[in-house]
TIMI-2910 file (N, C-alpha, C, CB; in pm, 1 decimal, decimal comma, always signed):
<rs>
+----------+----------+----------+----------+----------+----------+----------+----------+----------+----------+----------+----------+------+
!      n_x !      n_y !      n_z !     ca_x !     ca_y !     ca_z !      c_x !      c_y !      c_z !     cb_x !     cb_y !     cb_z ! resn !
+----------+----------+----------+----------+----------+----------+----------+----------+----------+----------+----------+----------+------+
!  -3429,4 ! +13262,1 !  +1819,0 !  -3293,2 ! +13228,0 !  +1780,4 !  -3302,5 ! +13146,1 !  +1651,7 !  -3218,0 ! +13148,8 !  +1894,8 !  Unk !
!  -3243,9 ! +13200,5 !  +1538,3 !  -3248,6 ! +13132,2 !  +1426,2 !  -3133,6 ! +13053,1 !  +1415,5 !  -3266,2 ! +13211,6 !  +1320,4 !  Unk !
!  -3112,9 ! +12967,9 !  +1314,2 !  -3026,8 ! +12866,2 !  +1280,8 !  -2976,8 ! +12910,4 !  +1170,2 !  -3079,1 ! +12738,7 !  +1269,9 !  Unk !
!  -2840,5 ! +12940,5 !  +1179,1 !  -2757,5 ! +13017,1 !  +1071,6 !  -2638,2 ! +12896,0 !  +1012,7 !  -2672,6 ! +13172,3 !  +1154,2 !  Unk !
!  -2738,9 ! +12774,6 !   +996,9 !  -2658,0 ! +12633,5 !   +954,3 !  -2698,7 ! +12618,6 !   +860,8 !  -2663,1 ! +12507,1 !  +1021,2 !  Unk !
!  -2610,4 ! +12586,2 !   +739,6 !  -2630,8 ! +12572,9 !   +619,3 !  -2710,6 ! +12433,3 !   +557,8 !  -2506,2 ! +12592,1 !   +574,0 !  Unk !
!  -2824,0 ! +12371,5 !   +468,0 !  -2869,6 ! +12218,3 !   +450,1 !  -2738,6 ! +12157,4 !   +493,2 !  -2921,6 ! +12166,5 !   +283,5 !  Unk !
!  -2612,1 ! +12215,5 !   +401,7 !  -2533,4 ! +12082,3 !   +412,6 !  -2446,4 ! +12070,1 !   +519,1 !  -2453,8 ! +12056,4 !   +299,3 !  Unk !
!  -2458,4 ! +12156,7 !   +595,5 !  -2394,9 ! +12128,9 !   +771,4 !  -2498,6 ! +12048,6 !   +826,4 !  -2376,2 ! +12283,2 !   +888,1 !  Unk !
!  -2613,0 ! +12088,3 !   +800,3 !  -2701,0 ! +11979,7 !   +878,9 !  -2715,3 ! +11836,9 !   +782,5 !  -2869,7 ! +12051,2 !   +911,5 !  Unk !
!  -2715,1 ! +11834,8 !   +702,7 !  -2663,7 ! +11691,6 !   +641,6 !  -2547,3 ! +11662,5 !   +691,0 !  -2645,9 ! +11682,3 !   +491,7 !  Unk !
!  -2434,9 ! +11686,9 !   +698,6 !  -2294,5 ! +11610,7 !   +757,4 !  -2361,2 ! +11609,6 !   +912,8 !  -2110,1 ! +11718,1 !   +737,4 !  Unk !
!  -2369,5 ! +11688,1 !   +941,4 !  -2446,2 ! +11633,1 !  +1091,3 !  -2559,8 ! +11513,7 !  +1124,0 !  -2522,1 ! +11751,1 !  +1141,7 !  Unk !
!  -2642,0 ! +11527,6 !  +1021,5 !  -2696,3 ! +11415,9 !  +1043,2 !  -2671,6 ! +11250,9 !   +973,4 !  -2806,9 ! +11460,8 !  +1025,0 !  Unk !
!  -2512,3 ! +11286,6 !   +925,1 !  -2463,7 ! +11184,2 !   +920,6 !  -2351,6 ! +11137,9 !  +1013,3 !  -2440,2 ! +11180,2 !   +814,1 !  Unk !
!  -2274,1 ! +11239,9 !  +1047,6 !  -2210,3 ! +11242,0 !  +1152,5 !  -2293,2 ! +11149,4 !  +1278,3 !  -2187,4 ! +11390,6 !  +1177,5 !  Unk !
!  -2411,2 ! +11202,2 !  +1300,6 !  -2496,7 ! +11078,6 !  +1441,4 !  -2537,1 ! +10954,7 !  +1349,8 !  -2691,1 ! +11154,1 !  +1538,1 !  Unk !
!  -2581,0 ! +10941,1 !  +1254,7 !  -2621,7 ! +10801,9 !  +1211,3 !  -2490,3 ! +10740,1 !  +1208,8 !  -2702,2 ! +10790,0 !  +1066,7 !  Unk !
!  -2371,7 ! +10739,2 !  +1190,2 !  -2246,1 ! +10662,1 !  +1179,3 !  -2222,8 ! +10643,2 !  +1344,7 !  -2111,8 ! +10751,1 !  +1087,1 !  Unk !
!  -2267,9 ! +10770,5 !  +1440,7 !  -2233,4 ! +10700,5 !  +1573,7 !  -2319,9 ! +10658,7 !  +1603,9 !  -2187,0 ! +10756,4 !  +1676,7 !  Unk !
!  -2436,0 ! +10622,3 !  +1601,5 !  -2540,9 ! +10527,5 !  +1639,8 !  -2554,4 ! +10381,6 !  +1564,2 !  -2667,6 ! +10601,6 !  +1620,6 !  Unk !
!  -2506,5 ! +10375,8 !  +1438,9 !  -2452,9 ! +10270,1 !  +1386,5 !  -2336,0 ! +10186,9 !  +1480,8 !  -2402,2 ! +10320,1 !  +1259,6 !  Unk !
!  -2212,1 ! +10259,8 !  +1521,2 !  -2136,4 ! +10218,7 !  +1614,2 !  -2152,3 ! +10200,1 !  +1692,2 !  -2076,2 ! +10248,4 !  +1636,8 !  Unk !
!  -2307,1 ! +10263,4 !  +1787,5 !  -2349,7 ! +10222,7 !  +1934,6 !  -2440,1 ! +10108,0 !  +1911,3 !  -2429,0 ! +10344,8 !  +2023,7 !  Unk !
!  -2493,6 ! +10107,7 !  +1799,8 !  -2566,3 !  +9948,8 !  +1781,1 !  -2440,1 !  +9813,1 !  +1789,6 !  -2653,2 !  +9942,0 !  +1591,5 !  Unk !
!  -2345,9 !  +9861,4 !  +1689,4 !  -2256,5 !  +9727,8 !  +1640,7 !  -2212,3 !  +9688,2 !  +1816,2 !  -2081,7 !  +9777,4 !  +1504,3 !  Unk !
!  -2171,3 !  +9789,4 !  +1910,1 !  -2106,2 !  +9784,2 !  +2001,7 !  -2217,7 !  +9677,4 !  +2093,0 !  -2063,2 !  +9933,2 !  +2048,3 !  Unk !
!  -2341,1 !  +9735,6 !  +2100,0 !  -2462,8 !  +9667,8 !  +2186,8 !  -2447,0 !  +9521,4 !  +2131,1 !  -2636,5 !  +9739,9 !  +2156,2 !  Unk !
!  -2441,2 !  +9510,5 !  +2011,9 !  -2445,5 !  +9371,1 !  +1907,5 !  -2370,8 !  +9274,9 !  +1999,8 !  -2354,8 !  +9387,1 !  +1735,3 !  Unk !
!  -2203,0 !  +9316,0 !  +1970,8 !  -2113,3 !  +9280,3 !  +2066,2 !  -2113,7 !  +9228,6 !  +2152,4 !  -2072,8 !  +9333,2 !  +2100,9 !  Unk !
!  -2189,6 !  +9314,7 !  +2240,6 !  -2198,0 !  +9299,1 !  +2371,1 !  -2266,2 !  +9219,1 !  +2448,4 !  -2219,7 !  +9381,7 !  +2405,8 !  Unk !
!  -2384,3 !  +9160,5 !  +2359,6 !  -2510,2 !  +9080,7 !  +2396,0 !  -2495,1 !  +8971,4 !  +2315,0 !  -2650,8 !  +9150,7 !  +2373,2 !  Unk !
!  -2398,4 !  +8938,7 !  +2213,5 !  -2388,3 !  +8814,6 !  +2145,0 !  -2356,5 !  +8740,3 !  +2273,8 !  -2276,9 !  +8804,6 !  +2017,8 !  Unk !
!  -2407,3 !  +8614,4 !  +2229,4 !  -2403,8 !  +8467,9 !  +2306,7 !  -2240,4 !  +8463,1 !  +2371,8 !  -2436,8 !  +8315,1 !  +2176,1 !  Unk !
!  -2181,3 !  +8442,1 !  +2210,0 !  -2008,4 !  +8392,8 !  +2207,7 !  -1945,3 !  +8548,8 !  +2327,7 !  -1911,8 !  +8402,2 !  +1966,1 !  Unk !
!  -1982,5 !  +8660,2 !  +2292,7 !  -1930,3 !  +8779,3 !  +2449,8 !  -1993,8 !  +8732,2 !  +2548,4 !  -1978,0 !  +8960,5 !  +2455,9 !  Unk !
!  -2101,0 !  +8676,5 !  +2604,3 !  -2144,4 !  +8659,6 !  +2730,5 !  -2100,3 !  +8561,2 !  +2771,3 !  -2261,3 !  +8660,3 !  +2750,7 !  Unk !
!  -2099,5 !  +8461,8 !  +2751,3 !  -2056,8 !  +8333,7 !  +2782,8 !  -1881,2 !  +8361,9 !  +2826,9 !  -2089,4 !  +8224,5 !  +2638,9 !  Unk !
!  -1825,4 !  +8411,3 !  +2686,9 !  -1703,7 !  +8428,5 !  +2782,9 !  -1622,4 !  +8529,3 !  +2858,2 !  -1629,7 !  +8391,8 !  +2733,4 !  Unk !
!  -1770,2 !  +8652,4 !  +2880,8 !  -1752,0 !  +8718,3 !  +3026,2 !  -1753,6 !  +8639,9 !  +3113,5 !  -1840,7 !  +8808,7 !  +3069,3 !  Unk !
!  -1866,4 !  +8568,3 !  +3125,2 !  -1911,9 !  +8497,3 !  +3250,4 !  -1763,3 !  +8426,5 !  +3334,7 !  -2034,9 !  +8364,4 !  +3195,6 !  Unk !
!  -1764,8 !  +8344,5 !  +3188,7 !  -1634,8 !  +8236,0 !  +3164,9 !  -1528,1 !  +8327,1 !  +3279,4 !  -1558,9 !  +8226,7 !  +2952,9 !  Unk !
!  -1446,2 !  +8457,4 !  +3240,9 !  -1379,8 !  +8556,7 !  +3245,5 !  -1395,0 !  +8533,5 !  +3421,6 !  -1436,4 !  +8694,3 !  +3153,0 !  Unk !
!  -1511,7 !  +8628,6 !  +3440,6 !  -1554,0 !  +8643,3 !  +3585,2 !  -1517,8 !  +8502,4 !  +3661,0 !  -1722,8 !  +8678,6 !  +3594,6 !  Unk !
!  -1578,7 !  +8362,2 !  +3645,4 !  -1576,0 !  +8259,2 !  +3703,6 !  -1419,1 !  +8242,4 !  +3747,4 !  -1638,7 !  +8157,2 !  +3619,0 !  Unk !
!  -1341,7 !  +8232,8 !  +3653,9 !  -1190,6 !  +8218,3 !  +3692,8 !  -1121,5 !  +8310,9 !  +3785,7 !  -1113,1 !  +8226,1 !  +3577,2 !  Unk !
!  -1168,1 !  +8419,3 !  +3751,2 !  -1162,1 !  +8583,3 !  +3860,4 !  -1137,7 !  +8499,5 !  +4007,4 !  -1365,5 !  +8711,4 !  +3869,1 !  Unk !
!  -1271,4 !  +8475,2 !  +3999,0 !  -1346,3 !  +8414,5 !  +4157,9 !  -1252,1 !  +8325,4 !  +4209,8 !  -1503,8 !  +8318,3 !  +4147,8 !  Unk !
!  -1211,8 !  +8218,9 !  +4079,0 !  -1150,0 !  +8065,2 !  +4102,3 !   -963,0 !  +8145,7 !  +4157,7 !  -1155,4 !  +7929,0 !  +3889,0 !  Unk !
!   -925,3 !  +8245,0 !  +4054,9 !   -830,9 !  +8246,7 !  +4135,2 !   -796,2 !  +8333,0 !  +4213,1 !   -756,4 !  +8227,6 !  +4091,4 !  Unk !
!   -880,6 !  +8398,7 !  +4274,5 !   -867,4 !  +8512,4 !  +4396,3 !   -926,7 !  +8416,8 !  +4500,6 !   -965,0 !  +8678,9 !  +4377,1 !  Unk !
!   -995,4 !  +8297,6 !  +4500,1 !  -1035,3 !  +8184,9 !  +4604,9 !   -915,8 !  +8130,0 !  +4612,7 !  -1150,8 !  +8075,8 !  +4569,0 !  Unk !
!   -846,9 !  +8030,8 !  +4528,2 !   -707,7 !  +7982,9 !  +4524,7 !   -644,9 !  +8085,6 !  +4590,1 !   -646,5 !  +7954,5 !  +4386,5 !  Unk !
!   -551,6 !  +8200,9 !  +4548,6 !   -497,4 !  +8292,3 !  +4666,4 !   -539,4 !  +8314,2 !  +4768,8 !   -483,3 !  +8393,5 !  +4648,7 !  Unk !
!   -657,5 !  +8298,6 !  +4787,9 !   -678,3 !  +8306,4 !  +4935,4 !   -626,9 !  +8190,0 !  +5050,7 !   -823,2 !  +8315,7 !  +4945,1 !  Unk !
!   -643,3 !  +8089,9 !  +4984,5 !   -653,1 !  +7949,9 !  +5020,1 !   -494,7 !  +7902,2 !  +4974,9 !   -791,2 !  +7866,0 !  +4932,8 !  Unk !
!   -427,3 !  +7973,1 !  +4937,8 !   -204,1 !  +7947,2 !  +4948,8 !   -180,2 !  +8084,6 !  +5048,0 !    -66,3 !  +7985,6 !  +4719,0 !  Unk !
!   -234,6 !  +8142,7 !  +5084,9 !   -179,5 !  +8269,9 !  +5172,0 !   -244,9 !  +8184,5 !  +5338,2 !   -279,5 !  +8474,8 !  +5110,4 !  Unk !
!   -376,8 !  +8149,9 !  +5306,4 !   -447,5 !  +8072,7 !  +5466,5 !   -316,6 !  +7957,8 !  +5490,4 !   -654,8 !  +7959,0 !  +5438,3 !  Unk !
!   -262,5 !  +7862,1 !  +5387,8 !   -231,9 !  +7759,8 !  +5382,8 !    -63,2 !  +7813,0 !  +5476,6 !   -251,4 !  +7694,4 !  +5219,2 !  Unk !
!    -28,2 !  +7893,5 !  +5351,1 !   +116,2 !  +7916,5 !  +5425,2 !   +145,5 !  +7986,0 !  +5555,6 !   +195,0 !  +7988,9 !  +5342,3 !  Unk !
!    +18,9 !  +8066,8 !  +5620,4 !     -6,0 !  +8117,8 !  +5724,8 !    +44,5 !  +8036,6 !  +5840,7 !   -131,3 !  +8143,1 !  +5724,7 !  Unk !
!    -85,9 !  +7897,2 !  +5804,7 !    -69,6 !  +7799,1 !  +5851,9 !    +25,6 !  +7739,4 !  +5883,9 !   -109,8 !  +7752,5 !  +5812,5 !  Unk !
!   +133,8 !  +7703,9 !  +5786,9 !   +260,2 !  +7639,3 !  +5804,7 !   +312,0 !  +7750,6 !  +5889,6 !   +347,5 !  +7599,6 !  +5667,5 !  Unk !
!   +356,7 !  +7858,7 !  +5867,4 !   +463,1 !  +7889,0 !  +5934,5 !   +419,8 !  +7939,9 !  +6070,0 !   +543,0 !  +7979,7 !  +5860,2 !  Unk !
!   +281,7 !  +7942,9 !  +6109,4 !   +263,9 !  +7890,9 !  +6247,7 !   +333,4 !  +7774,6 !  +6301,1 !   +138,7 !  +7862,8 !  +6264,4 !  Unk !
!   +300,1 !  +7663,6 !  +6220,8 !   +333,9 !  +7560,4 !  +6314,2 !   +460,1 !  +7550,4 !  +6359,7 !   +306,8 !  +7447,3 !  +6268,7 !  Unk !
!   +524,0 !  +7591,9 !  +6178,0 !   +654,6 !  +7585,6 !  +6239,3 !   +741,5 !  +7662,2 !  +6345,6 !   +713,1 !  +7590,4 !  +6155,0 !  Unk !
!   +689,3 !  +7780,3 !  +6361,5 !   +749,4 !  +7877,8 !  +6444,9 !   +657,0 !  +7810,6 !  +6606,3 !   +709,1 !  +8070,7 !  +6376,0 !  Unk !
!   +613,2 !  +7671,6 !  +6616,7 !   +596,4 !  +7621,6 !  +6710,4 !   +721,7 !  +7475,9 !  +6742,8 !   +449,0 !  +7600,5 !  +6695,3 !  Unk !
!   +780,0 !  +7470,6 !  +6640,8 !   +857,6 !  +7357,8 !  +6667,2 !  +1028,0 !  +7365,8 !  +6645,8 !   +796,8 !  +7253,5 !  +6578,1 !  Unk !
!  +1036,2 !  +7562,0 !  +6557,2 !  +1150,8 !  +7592,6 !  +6542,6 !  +1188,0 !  +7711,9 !  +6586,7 !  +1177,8 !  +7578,2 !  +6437,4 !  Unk !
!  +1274,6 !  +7793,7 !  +6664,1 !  +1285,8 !  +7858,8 !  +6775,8 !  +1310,1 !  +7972,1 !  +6612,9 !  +1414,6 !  +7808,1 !  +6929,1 !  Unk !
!  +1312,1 !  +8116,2 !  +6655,9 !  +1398,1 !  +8207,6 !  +6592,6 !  +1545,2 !  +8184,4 !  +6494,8 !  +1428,0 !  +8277,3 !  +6699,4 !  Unk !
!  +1617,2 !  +8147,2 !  +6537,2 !  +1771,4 !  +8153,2 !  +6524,3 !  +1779,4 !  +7994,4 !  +6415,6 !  +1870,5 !  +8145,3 !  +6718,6 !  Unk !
!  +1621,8 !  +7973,3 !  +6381,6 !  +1655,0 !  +7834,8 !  +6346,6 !  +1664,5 !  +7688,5 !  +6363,0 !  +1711,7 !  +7840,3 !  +6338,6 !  Unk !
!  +1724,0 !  +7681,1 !  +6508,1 !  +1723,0 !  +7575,0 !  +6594,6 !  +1608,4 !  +7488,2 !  +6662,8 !  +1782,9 !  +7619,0 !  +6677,1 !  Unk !
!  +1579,2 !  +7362,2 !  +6610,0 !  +1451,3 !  +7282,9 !  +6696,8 !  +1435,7 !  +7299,8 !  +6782,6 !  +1435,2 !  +7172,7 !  +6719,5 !  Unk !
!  +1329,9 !  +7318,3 !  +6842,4 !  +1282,9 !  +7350,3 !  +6953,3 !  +1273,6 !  +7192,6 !  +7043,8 !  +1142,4 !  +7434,9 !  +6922,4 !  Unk !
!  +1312,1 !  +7150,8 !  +7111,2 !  +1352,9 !  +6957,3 !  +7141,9 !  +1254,1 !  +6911,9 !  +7225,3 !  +1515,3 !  +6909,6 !  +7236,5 !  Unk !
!  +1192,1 !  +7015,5 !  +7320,1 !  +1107,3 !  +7008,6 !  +7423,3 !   +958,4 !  +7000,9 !  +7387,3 !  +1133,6 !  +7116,0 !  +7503,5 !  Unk !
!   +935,2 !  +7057,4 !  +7259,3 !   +846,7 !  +7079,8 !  +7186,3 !   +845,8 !  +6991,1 !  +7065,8 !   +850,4 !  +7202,0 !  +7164,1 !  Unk !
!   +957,3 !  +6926,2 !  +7028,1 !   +954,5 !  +6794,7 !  +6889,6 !   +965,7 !  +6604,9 !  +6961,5 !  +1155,3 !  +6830,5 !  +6760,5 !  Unk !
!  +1044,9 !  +6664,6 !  +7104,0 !  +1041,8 !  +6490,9 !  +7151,3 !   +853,0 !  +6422,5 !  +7187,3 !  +1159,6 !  +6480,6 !  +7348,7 !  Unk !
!   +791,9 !  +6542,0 !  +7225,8 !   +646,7 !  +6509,0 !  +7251,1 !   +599,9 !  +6394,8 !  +7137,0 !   +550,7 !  +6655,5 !  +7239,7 !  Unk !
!   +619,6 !  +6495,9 !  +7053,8 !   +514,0 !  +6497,3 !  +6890,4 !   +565,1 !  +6368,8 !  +6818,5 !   +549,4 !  +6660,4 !  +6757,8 !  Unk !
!   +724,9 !  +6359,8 !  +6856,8 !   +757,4 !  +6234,3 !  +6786,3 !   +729,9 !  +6082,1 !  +6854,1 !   +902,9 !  +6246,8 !  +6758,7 !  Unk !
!   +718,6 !  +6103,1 !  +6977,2 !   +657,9 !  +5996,6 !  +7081,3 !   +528,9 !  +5949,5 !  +7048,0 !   +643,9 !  +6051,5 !  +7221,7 !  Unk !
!   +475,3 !  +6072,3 !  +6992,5 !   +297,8 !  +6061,7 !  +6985,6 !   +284,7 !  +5950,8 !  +6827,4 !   +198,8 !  +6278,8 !  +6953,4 !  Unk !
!   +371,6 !  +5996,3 !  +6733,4 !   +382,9 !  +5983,6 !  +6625,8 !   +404,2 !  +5827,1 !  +6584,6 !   +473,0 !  +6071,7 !  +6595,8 !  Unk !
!   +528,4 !  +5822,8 !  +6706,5 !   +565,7 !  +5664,3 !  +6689,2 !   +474,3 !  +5560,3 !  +6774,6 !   +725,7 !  +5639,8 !  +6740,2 !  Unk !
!   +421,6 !  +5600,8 !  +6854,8 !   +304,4 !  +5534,0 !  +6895,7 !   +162,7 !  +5523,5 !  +6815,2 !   +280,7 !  +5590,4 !  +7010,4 !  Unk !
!   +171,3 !  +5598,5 !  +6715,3 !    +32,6 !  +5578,2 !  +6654,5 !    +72,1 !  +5503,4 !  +6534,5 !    -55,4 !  +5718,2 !  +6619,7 !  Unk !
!   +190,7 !  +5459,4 !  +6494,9 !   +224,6 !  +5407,0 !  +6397,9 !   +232,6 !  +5269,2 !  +6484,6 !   +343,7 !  +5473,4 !  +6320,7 !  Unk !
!   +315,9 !  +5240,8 !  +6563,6 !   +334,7 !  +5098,2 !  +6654,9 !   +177,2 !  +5051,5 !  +6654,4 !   +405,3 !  +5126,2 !  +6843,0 !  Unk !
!    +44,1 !  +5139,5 !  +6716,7 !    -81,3 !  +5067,6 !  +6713,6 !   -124,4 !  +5038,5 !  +6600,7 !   -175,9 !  +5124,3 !  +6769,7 !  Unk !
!   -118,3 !  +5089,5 !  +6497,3 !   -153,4 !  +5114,8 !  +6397,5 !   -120,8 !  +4971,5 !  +6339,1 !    -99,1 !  +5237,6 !  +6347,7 !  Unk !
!    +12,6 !  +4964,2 !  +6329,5 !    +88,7 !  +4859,7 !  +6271,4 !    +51,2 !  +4719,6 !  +6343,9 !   +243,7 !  +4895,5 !  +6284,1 !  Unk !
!     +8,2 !  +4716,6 !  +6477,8 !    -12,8 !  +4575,2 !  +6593,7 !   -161,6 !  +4574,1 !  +6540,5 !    +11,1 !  +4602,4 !  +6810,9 !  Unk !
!   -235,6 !  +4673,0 !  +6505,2 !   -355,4 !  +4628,6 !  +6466,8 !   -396,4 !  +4584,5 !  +6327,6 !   -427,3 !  +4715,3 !  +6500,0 !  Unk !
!   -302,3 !  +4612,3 !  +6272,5 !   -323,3 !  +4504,0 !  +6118,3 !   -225,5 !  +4381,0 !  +6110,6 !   -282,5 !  +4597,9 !  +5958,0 !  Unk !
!   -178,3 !  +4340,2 !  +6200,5 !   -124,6 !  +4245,9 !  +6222,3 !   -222,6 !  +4133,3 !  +6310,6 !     -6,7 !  +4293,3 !  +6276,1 !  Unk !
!   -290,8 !  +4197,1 !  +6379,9 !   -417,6 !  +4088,6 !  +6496,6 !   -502,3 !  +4087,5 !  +6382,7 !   -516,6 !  +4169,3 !  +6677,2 !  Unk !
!   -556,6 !  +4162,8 !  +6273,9 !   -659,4 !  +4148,8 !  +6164,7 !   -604,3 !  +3981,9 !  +6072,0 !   -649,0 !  +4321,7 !  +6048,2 !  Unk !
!   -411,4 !  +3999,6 !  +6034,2 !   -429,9 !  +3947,3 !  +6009,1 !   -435,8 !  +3781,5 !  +6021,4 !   -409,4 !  +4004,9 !  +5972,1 !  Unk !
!   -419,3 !  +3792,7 !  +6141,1 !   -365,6 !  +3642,8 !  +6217,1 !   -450,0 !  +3607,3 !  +6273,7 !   -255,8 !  +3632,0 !  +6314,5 !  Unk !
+----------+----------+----------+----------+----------+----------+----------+----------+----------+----------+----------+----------+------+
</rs>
């Protein structure tokens, strides 16, 4: 099979690849400079930081509206049987709380 390409097709051709291998160097250049890696890395780290943060406001609010759907019925309304406990508990740990920095300071 002969080659029925003229010198100067194969000259534009073989400039045609040296201009894209010029461009696959500049691109590698790019790519491996200090100032691009650093702020891939940079890039990635925050990725992490805020797909951890979303994780950690979706756990959080989970959270809340457990509790609350422990102390507030459907329709809205406190649940009384379930808030007189908690507030008993509440005001008693404040009353000790409060009698014991008072014997500290006397």
């Amino acid at each position: 099979m002969s080659d029925a390409r003229t010198p100067a097709q194969i000259e534009a051709d073989i400039v045609r690849r040296r201009d894209q291998l010029a461009e696959m160097l500049d691109e590698i250049g790019v790519r491996v400079h200090p100032k691009t890696v650093i702020g891939d890395a940079k890039a990635k780290f925050v990725s992490s930081v805020d797909h951890t943060a979303g994780r950690a406001v979706v756990a959080v609010n989970r959270t809340v509206s457990e509790v609350k759907a422990q102390f507030v019925s459907e329709d809205g309304a406190p649940r009384l049987a379930r808030l007189v406990p908690v507030a008993l508990v509440a005001v008693g740990l404040v009353g000790l709380l409060a009698f014991s920095v008072r014997r500290r300071r006397g």
